[in-house]
C-alpha positions in Angstrom: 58.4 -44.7 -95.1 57.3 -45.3 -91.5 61.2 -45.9 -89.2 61.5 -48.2 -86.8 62.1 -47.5 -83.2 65.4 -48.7 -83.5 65.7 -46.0 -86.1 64.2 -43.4 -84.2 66.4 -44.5 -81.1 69.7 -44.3 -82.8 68.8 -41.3 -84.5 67.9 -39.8 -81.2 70.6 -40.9 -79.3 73.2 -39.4 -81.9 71.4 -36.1 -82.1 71.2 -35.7 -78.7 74.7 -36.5 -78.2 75.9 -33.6 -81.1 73.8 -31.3 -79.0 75.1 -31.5 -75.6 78.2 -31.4 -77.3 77.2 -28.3 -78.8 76.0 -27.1 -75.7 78.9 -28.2 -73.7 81.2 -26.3 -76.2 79.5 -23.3 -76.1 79.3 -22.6 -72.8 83.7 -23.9 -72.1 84.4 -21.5 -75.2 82.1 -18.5 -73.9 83.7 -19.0 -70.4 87.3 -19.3 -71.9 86.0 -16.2 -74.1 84.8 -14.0 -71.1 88.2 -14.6 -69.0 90.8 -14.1 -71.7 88.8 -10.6 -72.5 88.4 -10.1 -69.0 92.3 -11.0 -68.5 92.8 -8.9 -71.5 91.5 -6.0 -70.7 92.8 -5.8 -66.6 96.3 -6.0 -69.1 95.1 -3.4 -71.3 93.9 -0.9 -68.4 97.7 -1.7 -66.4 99.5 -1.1 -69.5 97.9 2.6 -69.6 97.6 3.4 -66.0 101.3 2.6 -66.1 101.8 4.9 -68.7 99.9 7.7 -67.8 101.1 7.4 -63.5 105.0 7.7 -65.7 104.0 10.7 -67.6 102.5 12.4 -64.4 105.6 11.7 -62.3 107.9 13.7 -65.3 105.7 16.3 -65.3 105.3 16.6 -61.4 109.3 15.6 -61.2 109.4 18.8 -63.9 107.8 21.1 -61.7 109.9 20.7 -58.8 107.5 18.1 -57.1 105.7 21.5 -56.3 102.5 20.9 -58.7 101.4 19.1 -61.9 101.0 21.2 -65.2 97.4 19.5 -65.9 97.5 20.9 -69.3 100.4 18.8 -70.1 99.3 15.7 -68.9 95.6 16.1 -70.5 96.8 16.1 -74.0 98.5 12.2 -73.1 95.3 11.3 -70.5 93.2 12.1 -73.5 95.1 10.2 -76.3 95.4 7.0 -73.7 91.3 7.2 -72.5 90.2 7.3 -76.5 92.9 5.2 -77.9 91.3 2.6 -75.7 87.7 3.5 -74.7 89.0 3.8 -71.2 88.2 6.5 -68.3 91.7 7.9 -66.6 91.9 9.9 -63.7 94.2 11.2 -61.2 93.9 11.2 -57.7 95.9 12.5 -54.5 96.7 10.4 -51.8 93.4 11.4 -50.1 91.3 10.1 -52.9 90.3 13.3 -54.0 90.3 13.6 -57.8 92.1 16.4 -59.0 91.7 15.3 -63.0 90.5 12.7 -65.2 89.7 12.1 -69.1 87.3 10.1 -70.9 83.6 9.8 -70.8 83.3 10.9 -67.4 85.4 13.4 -67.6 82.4 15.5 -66.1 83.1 14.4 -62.7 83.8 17.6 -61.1 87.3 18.1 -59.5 87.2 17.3 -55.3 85.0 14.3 -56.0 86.5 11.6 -53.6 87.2 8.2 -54.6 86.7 5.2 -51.8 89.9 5.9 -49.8 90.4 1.8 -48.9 90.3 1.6 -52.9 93.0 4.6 -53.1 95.4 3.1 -50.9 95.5 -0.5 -52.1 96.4 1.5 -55.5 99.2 3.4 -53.5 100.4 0.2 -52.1 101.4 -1.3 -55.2 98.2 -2.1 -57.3 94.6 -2.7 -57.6 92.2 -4.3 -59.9 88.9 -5.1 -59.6 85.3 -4.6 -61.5 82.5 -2.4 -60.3 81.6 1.2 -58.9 84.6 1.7 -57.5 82.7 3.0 -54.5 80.3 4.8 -56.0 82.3 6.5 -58.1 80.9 5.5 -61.4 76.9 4.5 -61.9 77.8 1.4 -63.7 80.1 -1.6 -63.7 83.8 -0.9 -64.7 86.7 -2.4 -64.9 89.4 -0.4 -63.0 92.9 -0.6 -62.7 94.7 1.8 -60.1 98.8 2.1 -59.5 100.5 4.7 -57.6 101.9 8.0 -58.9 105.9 8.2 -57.3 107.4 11.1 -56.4 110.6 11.3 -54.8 110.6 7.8 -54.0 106.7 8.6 -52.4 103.3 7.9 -53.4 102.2 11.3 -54.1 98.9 10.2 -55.8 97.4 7.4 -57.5 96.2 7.2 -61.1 93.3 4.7 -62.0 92.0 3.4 -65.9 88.9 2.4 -66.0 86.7 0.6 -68.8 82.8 -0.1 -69.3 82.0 -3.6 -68.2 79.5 -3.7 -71.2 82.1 -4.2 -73.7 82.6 -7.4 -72.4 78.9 -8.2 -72.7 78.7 -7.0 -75.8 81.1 -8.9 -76.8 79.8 -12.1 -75.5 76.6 -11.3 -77.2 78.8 -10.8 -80.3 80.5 -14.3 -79.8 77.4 -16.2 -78.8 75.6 -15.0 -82.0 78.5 -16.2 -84.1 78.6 -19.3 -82.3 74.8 -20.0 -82.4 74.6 -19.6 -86.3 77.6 -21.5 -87.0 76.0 -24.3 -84.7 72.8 -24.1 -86.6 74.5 -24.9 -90.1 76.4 -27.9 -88.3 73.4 -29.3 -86.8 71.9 -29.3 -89.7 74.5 -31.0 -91.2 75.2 -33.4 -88.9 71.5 -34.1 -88.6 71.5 -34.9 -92.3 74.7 -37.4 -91.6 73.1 -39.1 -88.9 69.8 -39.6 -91.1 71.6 -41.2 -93.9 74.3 -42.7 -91.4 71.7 -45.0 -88.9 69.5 -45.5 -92.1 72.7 -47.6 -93.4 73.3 -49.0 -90.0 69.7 -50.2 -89.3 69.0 -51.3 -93.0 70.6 -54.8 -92.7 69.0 -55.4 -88.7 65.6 -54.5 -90.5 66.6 -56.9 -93.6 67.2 -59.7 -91.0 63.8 -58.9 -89.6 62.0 -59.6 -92.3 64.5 -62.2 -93.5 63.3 -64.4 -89.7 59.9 -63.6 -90.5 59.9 -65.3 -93.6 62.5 -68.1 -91.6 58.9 -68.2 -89.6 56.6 -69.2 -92.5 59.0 -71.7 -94.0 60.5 -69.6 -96.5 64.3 -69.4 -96.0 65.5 -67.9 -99.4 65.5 -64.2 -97.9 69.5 -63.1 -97.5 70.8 -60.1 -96.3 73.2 -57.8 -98.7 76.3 -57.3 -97.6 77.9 -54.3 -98.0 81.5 -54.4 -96.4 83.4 -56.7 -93.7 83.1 -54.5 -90.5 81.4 -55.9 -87.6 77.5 -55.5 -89.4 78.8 -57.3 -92.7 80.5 -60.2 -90.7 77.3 -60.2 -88.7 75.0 -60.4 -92.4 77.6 -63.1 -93.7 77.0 -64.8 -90.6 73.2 -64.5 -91.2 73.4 -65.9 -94.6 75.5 -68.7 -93.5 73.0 -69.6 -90.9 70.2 -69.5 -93.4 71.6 -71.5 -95.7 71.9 -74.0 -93.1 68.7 -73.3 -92.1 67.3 -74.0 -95.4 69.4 -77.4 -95.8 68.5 -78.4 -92.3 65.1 -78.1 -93.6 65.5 -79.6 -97.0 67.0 -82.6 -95.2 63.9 -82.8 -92.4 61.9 -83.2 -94.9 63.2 -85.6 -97.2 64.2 -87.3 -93.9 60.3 -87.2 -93.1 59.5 -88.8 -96.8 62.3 -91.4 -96.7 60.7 -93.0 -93.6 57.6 -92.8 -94.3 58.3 -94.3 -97.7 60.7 -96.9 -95.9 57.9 -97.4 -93.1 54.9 -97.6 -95.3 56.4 -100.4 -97.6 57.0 -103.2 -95.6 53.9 -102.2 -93.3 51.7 -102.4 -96.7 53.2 -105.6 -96.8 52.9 -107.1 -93.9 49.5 -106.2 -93.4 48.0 -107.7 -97.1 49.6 -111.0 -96.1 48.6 -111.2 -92.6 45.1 -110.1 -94.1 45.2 -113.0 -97.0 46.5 -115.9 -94.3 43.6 -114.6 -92.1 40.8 -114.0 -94.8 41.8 -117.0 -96.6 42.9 -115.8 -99.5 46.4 -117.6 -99.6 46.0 -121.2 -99.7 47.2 -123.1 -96.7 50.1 -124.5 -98.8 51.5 -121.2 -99.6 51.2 -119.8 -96.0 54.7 -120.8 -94.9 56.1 -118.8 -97.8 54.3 -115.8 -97.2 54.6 -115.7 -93.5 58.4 -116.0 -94.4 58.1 -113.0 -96.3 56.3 -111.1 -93.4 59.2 -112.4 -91.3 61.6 -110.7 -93.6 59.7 -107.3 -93.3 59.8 -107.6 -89.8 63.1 -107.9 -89.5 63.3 -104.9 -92.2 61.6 -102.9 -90.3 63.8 -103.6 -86.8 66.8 -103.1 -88.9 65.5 -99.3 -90.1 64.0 -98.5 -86.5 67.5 -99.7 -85.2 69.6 -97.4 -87.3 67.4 -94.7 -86.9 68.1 -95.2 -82.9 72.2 -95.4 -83.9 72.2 -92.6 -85.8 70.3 -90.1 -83.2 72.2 -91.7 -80.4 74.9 -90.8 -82.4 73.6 -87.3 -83.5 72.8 -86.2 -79.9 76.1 -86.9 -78.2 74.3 -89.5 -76.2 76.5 -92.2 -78.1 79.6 -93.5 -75.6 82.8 -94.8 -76.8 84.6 -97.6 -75.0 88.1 -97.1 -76.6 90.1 -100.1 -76.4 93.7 -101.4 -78.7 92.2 -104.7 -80.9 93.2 -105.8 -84.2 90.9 -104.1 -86.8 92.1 -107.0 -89.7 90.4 -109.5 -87.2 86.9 -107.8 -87.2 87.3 -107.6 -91.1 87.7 -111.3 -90.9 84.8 -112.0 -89.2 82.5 -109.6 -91.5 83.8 -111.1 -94.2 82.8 -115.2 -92.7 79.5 -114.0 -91.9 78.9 -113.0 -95.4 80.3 -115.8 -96.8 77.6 -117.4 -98.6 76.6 -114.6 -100.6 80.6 -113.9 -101.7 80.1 -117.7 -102.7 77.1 -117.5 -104.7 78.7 -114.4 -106.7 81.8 -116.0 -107.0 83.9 -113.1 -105.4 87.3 -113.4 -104.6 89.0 -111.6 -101.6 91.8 -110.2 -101.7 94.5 -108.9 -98.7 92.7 -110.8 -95.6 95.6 -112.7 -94.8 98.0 -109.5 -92.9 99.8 -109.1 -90.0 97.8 -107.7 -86.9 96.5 -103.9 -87.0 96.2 -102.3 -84.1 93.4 -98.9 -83.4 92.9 -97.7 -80.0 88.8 -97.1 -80.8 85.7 -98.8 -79.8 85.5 -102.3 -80.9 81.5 -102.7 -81.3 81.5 -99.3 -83.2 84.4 -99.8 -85.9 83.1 -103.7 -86.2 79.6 -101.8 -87.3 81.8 -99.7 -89.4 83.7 -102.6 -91.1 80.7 -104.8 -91.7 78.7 -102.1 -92.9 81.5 -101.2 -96.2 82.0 -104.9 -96.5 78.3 -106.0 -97.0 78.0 -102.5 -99.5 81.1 -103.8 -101.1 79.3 -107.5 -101.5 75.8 -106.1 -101.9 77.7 -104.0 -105.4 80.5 -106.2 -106.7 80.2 -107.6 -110.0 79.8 -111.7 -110.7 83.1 -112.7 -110.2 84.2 -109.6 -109.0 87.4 -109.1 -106.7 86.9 -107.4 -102.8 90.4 -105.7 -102.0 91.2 -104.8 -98.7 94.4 -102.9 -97.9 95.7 -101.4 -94.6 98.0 -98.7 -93.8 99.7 -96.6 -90.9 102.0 -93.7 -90.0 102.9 -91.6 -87.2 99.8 -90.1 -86.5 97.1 -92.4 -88.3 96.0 -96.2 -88.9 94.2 -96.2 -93.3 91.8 -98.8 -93.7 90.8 -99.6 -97.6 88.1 -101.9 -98.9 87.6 -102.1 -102.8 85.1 -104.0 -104.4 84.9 -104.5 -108.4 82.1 -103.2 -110.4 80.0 -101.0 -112.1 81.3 -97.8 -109.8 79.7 -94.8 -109.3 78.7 -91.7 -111.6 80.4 -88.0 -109.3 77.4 -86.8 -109.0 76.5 -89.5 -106.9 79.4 -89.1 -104.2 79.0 -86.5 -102.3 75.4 -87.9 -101.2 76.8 -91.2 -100.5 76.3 -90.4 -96.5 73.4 -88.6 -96.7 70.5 -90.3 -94.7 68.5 -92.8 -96.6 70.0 -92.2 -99.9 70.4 -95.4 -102.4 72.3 -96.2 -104.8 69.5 -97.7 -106.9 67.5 -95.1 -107.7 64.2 -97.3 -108.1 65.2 -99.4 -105.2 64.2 -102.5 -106.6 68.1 -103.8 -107.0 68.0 -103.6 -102.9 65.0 -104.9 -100.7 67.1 -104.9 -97.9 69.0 -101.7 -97.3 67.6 -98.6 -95.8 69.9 -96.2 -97.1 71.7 -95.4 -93.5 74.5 -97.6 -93.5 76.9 -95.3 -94.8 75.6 -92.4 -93.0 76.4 -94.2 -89.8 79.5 -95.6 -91.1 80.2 -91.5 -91.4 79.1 -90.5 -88.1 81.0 -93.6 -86.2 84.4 -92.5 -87.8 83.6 -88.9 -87.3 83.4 -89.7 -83.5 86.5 -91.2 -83.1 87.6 -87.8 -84.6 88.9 -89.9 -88.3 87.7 -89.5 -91.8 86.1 -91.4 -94.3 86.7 -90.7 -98.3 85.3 -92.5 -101.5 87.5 -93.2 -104.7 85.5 -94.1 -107.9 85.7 -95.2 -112.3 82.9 -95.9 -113.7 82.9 -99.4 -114.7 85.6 -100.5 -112.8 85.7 -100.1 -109.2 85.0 -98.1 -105.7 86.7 -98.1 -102.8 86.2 -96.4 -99.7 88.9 -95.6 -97.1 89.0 -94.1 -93.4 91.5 -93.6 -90.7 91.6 -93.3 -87.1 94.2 -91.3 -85.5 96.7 -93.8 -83.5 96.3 -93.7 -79.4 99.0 -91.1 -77.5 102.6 -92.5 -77.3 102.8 -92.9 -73.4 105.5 -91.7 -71.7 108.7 -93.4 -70.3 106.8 -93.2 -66.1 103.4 -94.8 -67.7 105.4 -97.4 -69.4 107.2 -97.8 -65.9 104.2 -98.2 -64.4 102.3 -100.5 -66.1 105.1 -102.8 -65.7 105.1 -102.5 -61.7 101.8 -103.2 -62.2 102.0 -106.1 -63.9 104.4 -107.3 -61.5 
């Protein structure tokens, strides 16, 4: 399966990141590696050169300081140089070697060693690594303390060790180190495979999941696969897709609605402006028709109006003139203006006659609001039905109720009651008027002054729907004292 370059790029940069590491490790433990055996040795080489200078003074001290019984000394020299794959020799104050054991043991007696090199030894100490001035061929680590005599430096007494053991073991180390590098490498190559596979899978699901977004198909989802960061960010996905897809669902049954609510009345307008100009509708019945054409008209400014209310209202672009009225006293009104079709159905209404209720909203909005439930309570109360209206208010909100009589709704209906052009009436024939937007701008209104709306249903009896706006802030004891200075 061909990866992506995201893919390769995580992959990458996690590999290359286990390498330096690796690399980085290798060379702070091969460093830390060469001092300590470097350290160790210098420790090793002082410990023996301390021993041996002792044994040397006890056998000199033995001899009356006069001379050193080398075959005395040689059996410790040469149990101290093998014991520790060392070199020891003894030297006078001169520098002149007078014995030594070990591999170069071969160094003839009178050979001198690098008298600056002598007397740092017969000042206290020395250590350092090389020739030691010629003296050996090779790199050596050497060691040199004095030899005391009487309370004198008679001589000093150096231990010296190949410098290739430390390469050796270096070489030693590194090959360990390299090997067990390899197997974790591998290993953590294999992790990282499996481990950015998992983390690009769902960023390669969205992919595909937008592409299809792109064609108009939004039923691709993303799995999710746990709650980190990644499956928040897939939840989120999902979320948004679903939206997606009822953002579309709603376009276009949004698109069909007004074309279906355009297309009718156009239809007929146009066949009876056709007929009164073709002839076809006698001269008598012209006033009727051209009535009817009227009607349309007025139809159709009523759904291009609402349309306009509800993306004003949609787009922010909607402003809100808050102001204290009495909400009863709009009610009133609504219910006067419709007063000729409550009187033709008989309706009686119930809870106009209240004391005053104050909101703190915008009067031309919430009188929208009002007329629009009370003309859907008219348009769907029963012949001789009863319209209810009921108010309420606490601490923090003002309830407005309107309940009409009737045939009620079925809950499956409910939750679309605000959706944008739905109807009631299914074959909308039982309402030429309507456009199916009044209650969705009824929604959005009380939704702007931050309130809610609900819906309370039996079939066969009644419906009522109820919203509340929040009451205006309490002012303060210095506002009230103002407005009174003002209004003196």
């Amino acid at each position: 399966m061909k990866r992506s370059s995201l893919f390769r790029k995580y992959f990458s940069i996690f590999a290359l990141c286990i390498v330096l590491s690796i690399i980085v490790l290798g060379a702070v433990l091969l460093v830390f590696a060469s001092q300590y055996f470097q350290n160790e040795r210098y420790a090793m080489l002082e410990r023996n050169a301390n021993f041996a200078a002792a044994t040397t003074a006890r056998n000199y001290e033995a001899n009356d300081f006069g001379l050193i019984d080398i075959p005395v000394i040689d059996t410790a020299y040469s149990v101290l140089a093998f014991s520790v794959d060392a070199e020891i020799f003894l030297c006078n104050t001169e520098g002149v070697l007078l014995y030594s054991a070990g591999a170069q043991s071969e160094k003839a007696e009178g050979t001198v060693v690098n008298p600056d090199i002598v007397s740092r030894a017969i000042a206290g100490k020395y250590s350092g690594t090389g020739t030691l001035g010629g003296f050996f061929t090779e790199a050596y680590y050497v060691v040199g303390v004095p030899v005391i005599g009487r309370g004198q430096p008679v001589g000093a007494l150096f231990a010296a060790s190949n410098a290739r053991s430390l390469t050796e073991f270096l070489v030693e180390l590194a090959k360990m180190f390299l090997v067990s590098a390899a197997v974790v490498l591998f290993i953590s190559f294999v992790l990282i495979y499996f481990i950015t596979s998992n983390l690009v899978k769902p960023l390669k699901e969205m992919l595909f999941a937008t592409q299809s977004f792109s064609q108009g198909d939004f039923t691709k989802r993303v799995q999710v696969s746990g709650f980190d960061e990644l499956g928040q960010l897939a939840m989120a996905f999902n979320n948004m897709a679903s939206s997606l897809a009822t953002t579309e669902t709603t376009r276009r049954s949004f698109v069909a609605n007004v074309s279906h609510e355009l297309k009718t009345p156009m239809t007929t307008i146009g066949g009876f402006v056709d007929g009164i100009l073709d002839g076809t509708i006698p001269e008598e019945k012209r006033d009727h028709y051209l009535q009817i054409v009227s009607n349309e008209v007025k139809r159709l400014s009523r759904l291009v109006r609402s349309m306009l209310d509800t993306a004003r209202i949609e787009t922010g672009e909607l402003h809100m003139n808050p102001t204290l009225f009495d909400i009863s006293e709009s009610i009133r009104q609504s219910v006067f203006s419709l007063e000729q079709t409550i009187e033709e159905k008989r309706v009686r209404i119930e809870g106009l006659e209240t004391d005053k209720v104050m909101i703190w909203a915008d009067m031309d909005l919430m009188h929208q609001v009002v007329y629009n439930l009370i003309e859907n309570a008219v348009k769907f109360v029963n012949e001789e039905g009863v319209i209810t209206f009921h108010y309420q208010q606490d601490a923090q909100r003002t309830y407005v109720a309107i309940r009409n009589t009737g045939e009620g709704l079925e809950k499956s209906e409910v939750p679309l009651l605000f959706e944008r052009f739905y109807k009631l009436d299914k074959s909308r024939s039982l309402n030429k008027n309507g456009v199916g937007l009044g209650l969705h701008i009824v929604k959005s209104i009380v939704n702007y002054h931050k309130g809610e709306i609900f819906v309370r249903s039996e079939q066969g009896e009644y419906t009522e729907f109820e919203f509340c706006i929040p009451n205006p802030p309490k002012k303060t004891d210095k506002e009230k004292d103002r407005e009174k200075r003002e209004d003196a």
